[in-house]
ZATORZA-488682 format. One record per residue (C-alpha): residue number from 1; residue in one letter; x, y, z. Coordinates in steps of 0.1 Angstrom, whole numbers, plus 2048, in hexadecimal, padded with zeros to 3 digits. Last residue first. Layout:
N
[site NUM a [X Y Z]]
...
end
This chain:
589
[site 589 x [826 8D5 88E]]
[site 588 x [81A 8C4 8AC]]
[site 587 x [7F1 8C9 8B1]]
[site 586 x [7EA 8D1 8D5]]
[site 585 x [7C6 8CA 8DF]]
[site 584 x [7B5 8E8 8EB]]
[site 583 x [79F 8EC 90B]]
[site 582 x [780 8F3 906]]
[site 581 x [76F 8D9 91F]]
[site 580 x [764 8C3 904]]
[site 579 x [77F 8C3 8F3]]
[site 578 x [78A 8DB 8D9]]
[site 577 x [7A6 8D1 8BB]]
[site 576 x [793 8CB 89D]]
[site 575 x [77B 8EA 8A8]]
[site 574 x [79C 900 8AD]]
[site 573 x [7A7 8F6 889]]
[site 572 x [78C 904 87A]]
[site 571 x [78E 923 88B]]
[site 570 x [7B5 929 880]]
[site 569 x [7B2 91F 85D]]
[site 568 x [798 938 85C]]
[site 567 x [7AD 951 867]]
[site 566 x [7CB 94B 856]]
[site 565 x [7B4 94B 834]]
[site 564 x [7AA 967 83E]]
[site 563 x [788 975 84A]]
[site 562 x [76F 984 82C]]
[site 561 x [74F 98C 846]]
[site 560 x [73C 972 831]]
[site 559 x [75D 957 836]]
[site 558 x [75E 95A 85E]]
[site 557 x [736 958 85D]]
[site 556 x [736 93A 845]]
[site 555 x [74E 932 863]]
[site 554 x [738 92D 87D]]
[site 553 x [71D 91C 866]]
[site 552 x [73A 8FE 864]]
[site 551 x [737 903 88D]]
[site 550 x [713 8FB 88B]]
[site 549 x [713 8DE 873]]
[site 548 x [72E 8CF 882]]
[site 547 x [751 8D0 879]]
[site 546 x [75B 8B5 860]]
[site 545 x [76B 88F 866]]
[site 544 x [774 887 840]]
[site 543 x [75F 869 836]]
[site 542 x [74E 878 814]]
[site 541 x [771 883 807]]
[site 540 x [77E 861 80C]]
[site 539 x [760 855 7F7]]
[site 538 x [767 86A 7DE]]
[site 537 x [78C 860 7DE]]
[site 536 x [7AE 871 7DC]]
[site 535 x [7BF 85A 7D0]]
[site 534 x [7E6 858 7D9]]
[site 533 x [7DE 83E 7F2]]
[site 532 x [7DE 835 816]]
[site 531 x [7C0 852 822]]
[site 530 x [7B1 853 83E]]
[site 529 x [7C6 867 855]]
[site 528 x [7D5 87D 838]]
[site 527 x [7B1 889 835]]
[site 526 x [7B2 896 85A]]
[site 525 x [7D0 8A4 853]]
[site 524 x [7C1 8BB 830]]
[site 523 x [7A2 8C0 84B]]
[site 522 x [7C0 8CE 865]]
[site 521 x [7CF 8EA 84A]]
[site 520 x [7AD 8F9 841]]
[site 519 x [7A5 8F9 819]]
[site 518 x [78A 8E1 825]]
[site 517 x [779 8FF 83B]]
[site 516 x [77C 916 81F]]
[site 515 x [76D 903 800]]
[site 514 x [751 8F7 819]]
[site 513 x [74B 920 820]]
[site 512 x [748 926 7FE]]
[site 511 x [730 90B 7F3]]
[site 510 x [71D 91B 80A]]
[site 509 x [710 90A 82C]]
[site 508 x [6F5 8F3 837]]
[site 507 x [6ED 8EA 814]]
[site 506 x [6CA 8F8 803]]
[site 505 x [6BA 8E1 7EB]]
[site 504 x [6CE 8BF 7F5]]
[site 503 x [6EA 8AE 7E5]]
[site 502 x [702 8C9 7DA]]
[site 501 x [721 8BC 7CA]]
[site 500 x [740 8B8 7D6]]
[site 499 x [754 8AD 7B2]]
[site 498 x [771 89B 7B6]]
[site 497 x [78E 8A2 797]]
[site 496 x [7A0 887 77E]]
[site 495 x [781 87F 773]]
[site 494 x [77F 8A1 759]]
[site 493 x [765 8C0 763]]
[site 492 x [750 8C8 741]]
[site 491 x [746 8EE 746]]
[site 490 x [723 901 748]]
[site 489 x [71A 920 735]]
[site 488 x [73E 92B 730]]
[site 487 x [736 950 742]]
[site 486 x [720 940 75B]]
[site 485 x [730 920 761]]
[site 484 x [751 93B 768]]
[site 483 x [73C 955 77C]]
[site 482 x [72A 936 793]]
[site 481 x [752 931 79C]]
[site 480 x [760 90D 7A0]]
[site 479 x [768 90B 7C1]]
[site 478 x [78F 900 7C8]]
[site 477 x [79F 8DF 7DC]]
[site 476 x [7BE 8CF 7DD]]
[site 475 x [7B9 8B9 7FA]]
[site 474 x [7DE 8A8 800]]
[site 473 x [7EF 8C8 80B]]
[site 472 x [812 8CE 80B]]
[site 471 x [81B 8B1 7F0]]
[site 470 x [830 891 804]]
[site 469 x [811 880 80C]]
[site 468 x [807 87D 7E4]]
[site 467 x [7E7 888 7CF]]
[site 466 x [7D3 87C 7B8]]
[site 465 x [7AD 880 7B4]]
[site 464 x [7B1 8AC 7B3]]
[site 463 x [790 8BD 7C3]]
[site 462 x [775 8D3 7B2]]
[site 461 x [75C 8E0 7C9]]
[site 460 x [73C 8EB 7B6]]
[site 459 x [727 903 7A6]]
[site 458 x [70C 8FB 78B]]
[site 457 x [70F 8FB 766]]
[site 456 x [71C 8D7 766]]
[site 455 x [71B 8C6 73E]]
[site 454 x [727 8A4 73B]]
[site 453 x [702 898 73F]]
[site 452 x [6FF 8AB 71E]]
[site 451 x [717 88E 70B]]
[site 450 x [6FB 878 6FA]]
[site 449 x [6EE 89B 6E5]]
[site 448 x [715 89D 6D7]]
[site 447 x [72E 8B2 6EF]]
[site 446 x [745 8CB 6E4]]
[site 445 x [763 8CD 6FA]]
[site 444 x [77D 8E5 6FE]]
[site 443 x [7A1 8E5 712]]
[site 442 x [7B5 8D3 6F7]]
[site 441 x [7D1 8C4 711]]
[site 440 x [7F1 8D6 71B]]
[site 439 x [7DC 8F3 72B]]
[site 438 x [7ED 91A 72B]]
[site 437 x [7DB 92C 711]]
[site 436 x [7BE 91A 720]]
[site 435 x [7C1 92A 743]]
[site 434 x [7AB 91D 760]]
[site 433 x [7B1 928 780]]
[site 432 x [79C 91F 79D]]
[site 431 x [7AC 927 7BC]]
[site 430 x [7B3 913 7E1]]
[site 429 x [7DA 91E 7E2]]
[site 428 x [7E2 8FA 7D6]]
[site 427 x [7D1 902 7B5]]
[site 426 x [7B2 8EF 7A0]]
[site 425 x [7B8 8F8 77E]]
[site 424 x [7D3 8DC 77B]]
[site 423 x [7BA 8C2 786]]
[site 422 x [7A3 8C4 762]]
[site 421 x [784 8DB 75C]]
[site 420 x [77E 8DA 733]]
[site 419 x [76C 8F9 728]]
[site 418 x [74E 8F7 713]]
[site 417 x [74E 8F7 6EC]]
[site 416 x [728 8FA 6D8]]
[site 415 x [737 913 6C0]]
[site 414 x [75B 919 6C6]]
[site 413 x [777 91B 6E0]]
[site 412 x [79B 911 6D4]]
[site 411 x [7B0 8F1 6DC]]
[site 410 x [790 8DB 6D3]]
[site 409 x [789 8B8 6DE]]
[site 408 x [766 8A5 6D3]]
[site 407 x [77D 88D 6BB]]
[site 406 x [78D 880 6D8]]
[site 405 x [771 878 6ED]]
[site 404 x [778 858 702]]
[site 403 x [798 85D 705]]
[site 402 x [796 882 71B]]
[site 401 x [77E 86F 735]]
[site 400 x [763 88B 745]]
[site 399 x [750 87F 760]]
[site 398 x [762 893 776]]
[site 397 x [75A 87E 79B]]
[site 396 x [740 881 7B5]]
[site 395 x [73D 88D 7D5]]
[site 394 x [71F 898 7EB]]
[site 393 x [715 8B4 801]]
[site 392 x [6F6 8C1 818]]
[site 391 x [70D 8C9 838]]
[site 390 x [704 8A9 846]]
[site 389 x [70E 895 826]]
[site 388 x [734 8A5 824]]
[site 387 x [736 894 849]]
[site 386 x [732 89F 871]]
[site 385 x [739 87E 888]]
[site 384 x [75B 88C 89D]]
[site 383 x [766 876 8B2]]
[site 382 x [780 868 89C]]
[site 381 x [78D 88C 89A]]
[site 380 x [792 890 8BD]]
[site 379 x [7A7 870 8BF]]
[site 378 x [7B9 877 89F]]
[site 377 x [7C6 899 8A9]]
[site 376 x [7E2 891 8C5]]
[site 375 x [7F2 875 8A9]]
[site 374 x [7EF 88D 88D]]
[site 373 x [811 899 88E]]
[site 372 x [823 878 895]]
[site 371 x [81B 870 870]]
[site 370 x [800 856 864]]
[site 369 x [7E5 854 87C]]
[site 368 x [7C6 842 87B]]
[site 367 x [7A6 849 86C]]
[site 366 x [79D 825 85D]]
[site 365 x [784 82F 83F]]
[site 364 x [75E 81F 846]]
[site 363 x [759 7FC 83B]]
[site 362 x [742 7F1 855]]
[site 361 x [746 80C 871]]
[site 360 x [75F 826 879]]
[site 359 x [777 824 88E]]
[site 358 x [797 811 899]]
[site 357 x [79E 81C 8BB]]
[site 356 x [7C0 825 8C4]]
[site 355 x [7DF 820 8D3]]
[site 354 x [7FF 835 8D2]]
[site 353 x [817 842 8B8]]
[site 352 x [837 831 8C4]]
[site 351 x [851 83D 8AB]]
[site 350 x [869 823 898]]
[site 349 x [888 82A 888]]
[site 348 x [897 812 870]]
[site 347 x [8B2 800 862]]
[site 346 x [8BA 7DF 84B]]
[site 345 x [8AF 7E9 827]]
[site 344 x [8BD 815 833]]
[site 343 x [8AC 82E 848]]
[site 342 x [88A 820 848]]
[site 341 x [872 839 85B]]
[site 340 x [853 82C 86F]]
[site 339 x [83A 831 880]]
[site 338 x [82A 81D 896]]
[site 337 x [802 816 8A4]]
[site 336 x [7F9 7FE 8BD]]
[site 335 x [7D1 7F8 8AD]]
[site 334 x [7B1 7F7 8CA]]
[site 333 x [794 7E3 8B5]]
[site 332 x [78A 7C8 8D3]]
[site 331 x [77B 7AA 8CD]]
[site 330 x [797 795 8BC]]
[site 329 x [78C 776 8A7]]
[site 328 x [7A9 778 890]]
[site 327 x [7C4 78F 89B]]
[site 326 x [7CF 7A7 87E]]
[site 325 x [7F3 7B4 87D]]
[site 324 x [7FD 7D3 867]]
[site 323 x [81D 7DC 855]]
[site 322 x [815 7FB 840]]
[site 321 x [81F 805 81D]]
[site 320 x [819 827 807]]
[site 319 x [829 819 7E8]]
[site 318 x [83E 82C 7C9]]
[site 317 x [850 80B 7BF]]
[site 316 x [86D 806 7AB]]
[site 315 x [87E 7F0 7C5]]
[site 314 x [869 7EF 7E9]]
[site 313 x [872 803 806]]
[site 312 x [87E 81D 7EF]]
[site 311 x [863 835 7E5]]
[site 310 x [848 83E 800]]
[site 309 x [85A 840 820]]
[site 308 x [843 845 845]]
[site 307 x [83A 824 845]]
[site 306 x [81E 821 85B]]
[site 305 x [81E 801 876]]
[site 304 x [7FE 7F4 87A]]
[site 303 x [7F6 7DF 89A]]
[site 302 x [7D7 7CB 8A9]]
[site 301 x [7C2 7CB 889]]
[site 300 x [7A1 7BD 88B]]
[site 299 x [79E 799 87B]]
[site 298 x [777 78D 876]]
[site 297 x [761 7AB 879]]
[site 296 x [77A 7C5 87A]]
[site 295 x [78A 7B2 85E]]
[site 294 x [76C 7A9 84B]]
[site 293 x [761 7D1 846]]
[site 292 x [785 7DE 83D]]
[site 291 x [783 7C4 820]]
[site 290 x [761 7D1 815]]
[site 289 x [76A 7F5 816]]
[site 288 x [789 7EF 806]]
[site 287 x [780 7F9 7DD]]
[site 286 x [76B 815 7F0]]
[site 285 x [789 824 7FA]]
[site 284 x [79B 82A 81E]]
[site 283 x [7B2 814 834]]
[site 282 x [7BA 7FB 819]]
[site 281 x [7D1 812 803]]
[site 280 x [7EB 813 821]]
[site 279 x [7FC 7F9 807]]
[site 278 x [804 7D6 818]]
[site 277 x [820 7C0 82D]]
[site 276 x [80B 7AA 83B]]
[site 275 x [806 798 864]]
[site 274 x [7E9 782 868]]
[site 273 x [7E6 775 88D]]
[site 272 x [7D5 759 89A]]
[site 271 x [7B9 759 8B5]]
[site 270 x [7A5 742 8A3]]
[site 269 x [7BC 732 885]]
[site 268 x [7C8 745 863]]
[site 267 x [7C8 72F 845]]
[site 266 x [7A2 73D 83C]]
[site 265 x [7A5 762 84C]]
[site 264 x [7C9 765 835]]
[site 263 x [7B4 75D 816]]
[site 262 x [7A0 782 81D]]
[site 261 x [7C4 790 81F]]
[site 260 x [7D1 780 800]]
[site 259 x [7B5 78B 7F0]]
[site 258 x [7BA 7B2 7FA]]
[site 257 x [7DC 7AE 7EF]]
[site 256 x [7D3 7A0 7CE]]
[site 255 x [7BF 7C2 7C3]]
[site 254 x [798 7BE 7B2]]
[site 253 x [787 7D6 7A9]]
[site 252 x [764 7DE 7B6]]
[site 251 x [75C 7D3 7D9]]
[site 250 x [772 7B4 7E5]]
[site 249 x [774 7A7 807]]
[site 248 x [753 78E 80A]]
[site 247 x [752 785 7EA]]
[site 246 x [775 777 7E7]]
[site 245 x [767 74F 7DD]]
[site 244 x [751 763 7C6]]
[site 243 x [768 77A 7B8]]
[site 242 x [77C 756 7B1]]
[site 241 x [760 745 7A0]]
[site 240 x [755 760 78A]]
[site 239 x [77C 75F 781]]
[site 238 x [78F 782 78B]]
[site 237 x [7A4 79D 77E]]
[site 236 x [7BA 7AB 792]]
[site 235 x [7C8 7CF 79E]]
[site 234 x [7EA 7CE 7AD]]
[site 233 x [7FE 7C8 7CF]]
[site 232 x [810 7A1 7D2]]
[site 231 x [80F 793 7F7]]
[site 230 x [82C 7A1 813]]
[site 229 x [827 786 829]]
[site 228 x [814 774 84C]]
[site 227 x [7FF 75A 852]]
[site 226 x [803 754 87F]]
[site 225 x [7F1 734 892]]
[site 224 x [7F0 722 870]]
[site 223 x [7CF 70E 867]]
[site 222 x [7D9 6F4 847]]
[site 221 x [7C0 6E9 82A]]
[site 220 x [7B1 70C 81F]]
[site 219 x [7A4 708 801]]
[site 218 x [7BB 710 7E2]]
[site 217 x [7B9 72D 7C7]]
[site 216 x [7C7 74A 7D8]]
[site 215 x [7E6 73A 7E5]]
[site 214 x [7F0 72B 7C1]]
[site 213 x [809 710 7CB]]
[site 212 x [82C 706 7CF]]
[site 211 x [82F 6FB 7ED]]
[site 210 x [84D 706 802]]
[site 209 x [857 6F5 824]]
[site 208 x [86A 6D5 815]]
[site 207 x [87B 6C9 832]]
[site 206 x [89F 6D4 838]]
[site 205 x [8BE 6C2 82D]]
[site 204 x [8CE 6A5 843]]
[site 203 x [8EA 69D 858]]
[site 202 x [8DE 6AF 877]]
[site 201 x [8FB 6C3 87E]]
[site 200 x [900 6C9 855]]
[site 199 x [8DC 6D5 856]]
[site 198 x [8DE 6E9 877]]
[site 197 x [900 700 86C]]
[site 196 x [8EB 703 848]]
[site 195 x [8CA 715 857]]
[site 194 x [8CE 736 845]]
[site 193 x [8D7 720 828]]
[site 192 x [8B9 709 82B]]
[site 191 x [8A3 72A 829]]
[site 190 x [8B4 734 80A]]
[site 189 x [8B0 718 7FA]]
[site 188 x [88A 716 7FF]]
[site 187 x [887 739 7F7]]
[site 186 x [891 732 7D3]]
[site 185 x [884 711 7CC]]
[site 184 x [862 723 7D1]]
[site 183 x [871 745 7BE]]
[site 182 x [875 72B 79F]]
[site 181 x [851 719 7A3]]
[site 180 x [83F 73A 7A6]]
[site 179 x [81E 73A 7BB]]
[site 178 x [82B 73A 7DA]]
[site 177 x [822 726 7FB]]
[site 176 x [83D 729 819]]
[site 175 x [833 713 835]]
[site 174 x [83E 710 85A]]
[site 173 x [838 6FA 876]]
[site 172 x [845 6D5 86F]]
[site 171 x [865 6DF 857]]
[site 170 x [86E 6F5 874]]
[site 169 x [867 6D9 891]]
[site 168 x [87E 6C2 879]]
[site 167 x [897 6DA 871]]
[site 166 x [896 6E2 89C]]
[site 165 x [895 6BD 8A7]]
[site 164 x [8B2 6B3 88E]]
[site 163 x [8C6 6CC 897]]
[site 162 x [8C4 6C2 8BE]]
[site 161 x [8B0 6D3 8D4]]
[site 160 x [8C0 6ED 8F2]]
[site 159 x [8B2 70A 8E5]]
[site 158 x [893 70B 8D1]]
[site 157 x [885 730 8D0]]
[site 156 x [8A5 73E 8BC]]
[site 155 x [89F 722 8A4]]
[site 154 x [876 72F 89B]]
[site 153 x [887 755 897]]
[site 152 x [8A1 747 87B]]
[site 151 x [886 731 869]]
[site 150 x [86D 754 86E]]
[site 149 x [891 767 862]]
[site 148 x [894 750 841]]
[site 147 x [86C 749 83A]]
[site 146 x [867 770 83C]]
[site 145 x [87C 77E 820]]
[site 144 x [87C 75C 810]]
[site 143 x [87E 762 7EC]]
[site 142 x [85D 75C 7E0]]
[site 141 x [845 756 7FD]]
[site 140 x [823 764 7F6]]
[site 139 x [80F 750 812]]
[site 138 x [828 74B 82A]]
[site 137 x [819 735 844]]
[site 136 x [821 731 868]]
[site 135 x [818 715 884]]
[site 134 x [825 720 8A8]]
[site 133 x [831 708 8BD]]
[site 132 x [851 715 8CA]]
[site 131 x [84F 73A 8BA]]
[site 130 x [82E 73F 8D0]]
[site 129 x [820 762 8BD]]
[site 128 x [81C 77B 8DD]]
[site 127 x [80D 79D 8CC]]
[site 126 x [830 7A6 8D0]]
[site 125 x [840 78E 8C0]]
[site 124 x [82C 790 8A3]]
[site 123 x [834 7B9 8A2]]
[site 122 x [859 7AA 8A5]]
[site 121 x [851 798 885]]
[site 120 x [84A 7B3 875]]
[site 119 x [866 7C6 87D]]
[site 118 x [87D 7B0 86D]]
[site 117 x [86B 7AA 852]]
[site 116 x [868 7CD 849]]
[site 115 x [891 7D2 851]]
[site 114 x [897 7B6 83C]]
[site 113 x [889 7C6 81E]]
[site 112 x [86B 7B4 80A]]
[site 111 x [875 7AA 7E7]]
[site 110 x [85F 7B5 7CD]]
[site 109 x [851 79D 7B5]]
[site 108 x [82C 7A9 7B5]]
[site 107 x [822 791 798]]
[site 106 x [815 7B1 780]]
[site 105 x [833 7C8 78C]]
[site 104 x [851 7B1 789]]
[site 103 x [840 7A2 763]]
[site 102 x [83B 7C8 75A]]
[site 101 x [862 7D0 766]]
[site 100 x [86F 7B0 750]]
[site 99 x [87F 79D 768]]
[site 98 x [8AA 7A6 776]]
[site 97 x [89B 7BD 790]]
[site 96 x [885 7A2 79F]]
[site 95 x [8A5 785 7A3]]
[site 94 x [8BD 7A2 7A9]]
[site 93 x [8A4 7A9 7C8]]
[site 92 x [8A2 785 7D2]]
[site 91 x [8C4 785 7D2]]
[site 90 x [8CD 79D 7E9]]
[site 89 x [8B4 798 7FC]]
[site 88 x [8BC 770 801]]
[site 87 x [8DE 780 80B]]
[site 86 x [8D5 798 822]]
[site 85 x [8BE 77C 838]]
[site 84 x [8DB 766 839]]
[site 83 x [8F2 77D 847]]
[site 82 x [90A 78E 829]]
[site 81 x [934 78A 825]]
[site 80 x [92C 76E 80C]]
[site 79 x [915 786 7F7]]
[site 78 x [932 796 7E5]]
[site 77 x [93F 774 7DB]]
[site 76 x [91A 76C 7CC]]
[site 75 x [91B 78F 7B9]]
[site 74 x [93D 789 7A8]]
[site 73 x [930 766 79B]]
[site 72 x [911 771 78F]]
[site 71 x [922 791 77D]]
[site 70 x [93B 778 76F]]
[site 69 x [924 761 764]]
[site 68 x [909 77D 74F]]
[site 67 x [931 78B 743]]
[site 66 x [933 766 733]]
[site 65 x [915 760 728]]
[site 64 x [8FC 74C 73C]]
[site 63 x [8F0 72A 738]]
[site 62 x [8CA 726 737]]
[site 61 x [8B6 714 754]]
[site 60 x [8A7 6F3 756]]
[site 59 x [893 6E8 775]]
[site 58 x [896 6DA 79B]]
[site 57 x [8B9 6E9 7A0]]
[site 56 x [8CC 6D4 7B9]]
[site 55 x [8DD 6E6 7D4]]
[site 54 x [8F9 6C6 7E0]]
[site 53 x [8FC 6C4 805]]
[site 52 x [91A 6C0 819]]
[site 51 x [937 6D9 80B]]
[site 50 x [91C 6F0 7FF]]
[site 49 x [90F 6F3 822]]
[site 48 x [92A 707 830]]
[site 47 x [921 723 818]]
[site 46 x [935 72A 7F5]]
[site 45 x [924 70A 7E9]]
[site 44 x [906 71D 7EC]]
[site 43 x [90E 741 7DD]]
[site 42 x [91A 731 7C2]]
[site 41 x [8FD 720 7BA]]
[site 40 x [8E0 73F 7C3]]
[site 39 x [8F7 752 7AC]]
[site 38 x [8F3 73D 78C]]
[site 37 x [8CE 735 794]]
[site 36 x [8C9 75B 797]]
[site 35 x [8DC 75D 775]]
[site 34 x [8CC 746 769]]
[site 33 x [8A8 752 776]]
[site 32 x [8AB 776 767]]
[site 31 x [8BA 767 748]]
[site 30 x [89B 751 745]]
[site 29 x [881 76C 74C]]
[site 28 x [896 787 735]]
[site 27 x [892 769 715]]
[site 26 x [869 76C 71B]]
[site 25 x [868 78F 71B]]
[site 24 x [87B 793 6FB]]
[site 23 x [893 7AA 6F0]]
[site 22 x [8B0 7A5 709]]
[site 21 x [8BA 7C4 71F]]
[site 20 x [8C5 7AB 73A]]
[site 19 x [8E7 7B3 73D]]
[site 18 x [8DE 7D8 743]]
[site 17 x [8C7 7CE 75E]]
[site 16 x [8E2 7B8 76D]]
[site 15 x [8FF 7D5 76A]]
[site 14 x [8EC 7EC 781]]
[site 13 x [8E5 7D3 796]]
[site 12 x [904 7CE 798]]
[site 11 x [908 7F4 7A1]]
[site 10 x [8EE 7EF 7C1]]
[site 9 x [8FE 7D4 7CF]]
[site 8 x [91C 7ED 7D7]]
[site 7 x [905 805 7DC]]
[site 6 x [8F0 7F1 7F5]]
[site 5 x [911 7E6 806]]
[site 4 x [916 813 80B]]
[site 3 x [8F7 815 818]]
[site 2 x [8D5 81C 805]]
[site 1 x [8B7 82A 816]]
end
């Protein structure tokens, strides 16, 4: 994704991050800001408006060293040949890159790229956003990667007023809140930049769109006809008062970008339009069922574009990321779906998927899809109401946690020792191999009286939790033989595999015959569809569309009479793909 100005920015950064290898957390924070500070300046009185308006700095910073200076110096020159919207990325991103990496990745301080914002706001556009009256909020707004091209989007919609009328109509209708006093000041210079031809027409500065405020924490005292951002990602801890105010989307842990959603239904006005930057991680997981539920009762989305690029769109970051826009209030739950494919910060390709229903009920996983492949499949699929439960199965994670027994580890079998069961045992080709001569980790566990429940000495489906779109086959899945519990009198099965238990005396089909039909090429695509997250989750599991009970019965007798894997692959495919009439659905491939 990088061009050849990227590279360019690219080896300053370079030089930042080894500039700021300062001991202390605290001392990289304020050389992260002076320098940002330093280039910010320059970069200002390089600009038209410089020569009018004087950029005060609202708070103290440190001076920098000489080769800090001359780095901040060199960098601001470089950005004079940049739009507005490439130079407030540019520095935003040596702003994040120059903070301690655990302060960047506990805030969320990562820059959105102006190719996201871009197309984002066209997917506003297109769900007919009035850009002349409109009222917009921010709600994460460090840096202004939206506030600069909304600011520039709101002008384009105002032609023929004075400068006056459009700072004043901008200063009127949109709102950046942030939580960070410094990235606050930040994207409110950078907006008035972007808009310095109408300042120094007009005679005066713009209005004070950015509050610095906790987003999260206040009542909603404004109604905005579009709420819109790229809000902080992570896991959070919460007050007893604030997992109460955010009862209605959380379920388990906490993670700021599903608050910042459920806050986007209080700012957001009838009719109004929510547009994020997010993880696909919503679309399936018990920790999202509750979120998923108020938006398709509250805020259905109207558009989601996938992101077909994992590492790059954001710095540092390994993200499955979507750009998806909710309509408050809407009745119907038909999605435009994109994909997309970021060549470079400021290009991309975008691929029509189609429309679609979004189904499932309550909290159910969004089945949607993700490549252009499954786009002729998901339909059929949605239809499809067979689960795990109807064939007599249930899933349920390892309970086995190596740090919570390190005294109960052996490397060598002995009295009382069972074998551990961990995710490298379980192979892509669908077998169970488990080699201790071969295992990195002590492979034998001898459980106290309190540790039996460890214990399983019946058969099961073992599945790896973590997983990535760009492996071959996102189920990895093996049975564990009834000859290996047999032999080893039970085994200990660690969390970072599923289990798919038995829940009922006699299941519809063979433990065997499950293992085969999910080894099939179209189940591991028909996971991908609900799935937005490395995990591979027992719930997920639990919501795959299956073959019904009869046809799953069909191929107990493909796998009794010792068919191929080809050819089982093959039959379980044609039910995916069958309508009603018989004819096939093509799958591209």
């Amino acid at each position: 994704m990088e061009t050849a100005c990227a590279a360019n920015f690219m080896t300053k950064f370079v030089r930042l991050s080894q500039l700021c290898d300062v001991p202390s957390e605290c001392a990289r924070i304020r050389l992260a800001e002076s320098f940002t500070v330093a280039v910010t300046l320059r970069y200002w009185k390089s600009q038209r408006i410089g020569k009018h308006f004087r950029l005060v700095v609202p708070f103290a910073v440190s001076p920098l060293d000489e080769a800090a200076s001359n780095l901040a110096i060199a960098f601001a020159d470089q950005l004079r040949s940049c739009t507005p919207e490439e130079a407030g990325y540019r520095i935003g991103e040596a702003y994040s890159r120059a903070l301690p990496p655990s302060l960047r990745s506990s805030r969320g301080v990562f820059f959105t790229p102006p190719v996201l914002t871009k197309r984002l706001i066209a997917s506003v556009s297109n769900q007919g956003l009035d850009w002349k009256t409109g009222r917009i909020l921010d709600t994460s707004c460090g840096g202004a990667a939206f506030l600069t091209p909304i600011a520039l989007e709101m002008r384009r919609h105002l032609p023929g007023q004075s400068a006056r009328a459009i700072l004043t109509s901008i200063g009127n209708r949109l709102r950046g809140y942030e939580i960070d006093r410094f990235t606050g000041w930040l994207s409110q210079t950078l907006v008035e930049i972007s808009l310095s031809d109408l300042c120094i027409e007009a005679g005066c500065r713009l209005p004070s769109i950015v509050s610095v405020l906790d987003t999260l924490a206040v009542p909603a005292q404004e109604i905005f006809d579009l709420v819109l951002g790229n809000p902080p990602y992570g896991r959070c801890s919460l007050s007893k008062e604030m997992r109460e105010r955010y009862s209605r989307s959380l379920y388990g842990h906490a993670n700021m970008y599903g608050l910042f959603t459920q806050a986007a239904l209080n700012w957001t006005a009838k009719n109004g339009l929510i547009a994020y930057v997010t993880p696909t991680s919503m679309m399936g997981g018990k920790y999202f069922q509750s979120l998923r539920e108020l938006l398709l009762a509250e805020s259905p989305p109207v558009a989601i574009d996938f992101i077909k690029q994992r590492e790059g769109v954001f710095a540092s970051v390994q993200q499955e990321t979507m750009l998806a826009v909710y309509r408050k209030g809407a009745a119907r739950r038909s999605v435009v779906i994109h994909l997309l494919d970021l060549v470079n910060e400021f290009t991309l390709n975008a691929i029509d998927g189609g429309v679609y229903s979004v189904p499932g009920a309550g909290g159910d996983p969004w089945l949607l899809p993700r490549t252009i492949e499954q786009c002729s499949m998901v339909g059929k699929i949605a239809a499809m109401s067979t689960r795990l439960r109807d064939y007599g199965y249930r899933v349920s994670t390892g309970p086995m946690v190596f740090h919570r027994y390190p005294e109960q580890l052996r490397r060598k079998p002995g009295k009382g020792a069972y074998p551990i069961i961990c995710a490298e045992a379980v192979r892509v080709s669908g077998r169970f191999e488990w080699d201790p001569e071969s295992l990195h980790y002590k492979p034998f566990f001898i459980p106290r009286k309190k540790d039996l429940h460890l214990i399983r000495n019946q058969g099961c489906i073992l599945v790896q939790r973590t997983t990535s779109k760009e492996q071959k086959r996102r189920l990895i899945s093996a049975e564990l033989p009834a000859a290996f519990l047999e032999r080893n009198r039970g085994a200990i099965v660690e969390n970072h595999l599923n289990m798919i238990l038995p829940s009922a005396d006699k299941p519809a089909i063979s433990l065997a015959t499950l293992s085969a039909i999910l080894h099939a090429d179209i189940v591991d695509a028909a996971f991908r569809c609900i799935n937005g997250s490395v995990a591979v989750s027992a719930s997920e599991l639990e919501a795959i569309p299956l073959p019904s009970v009869n046809q799953a019965r069909e191929i107990e007798v493909l796998v009794n009479n010792r068919a191929t894997k080809e050819q089982i692959n093959e039959a379980v495919s044609e039910m995916y793909l069958l309508e009603a009439d018989g004819r096939r659905i093509a799958l591209v491939a």
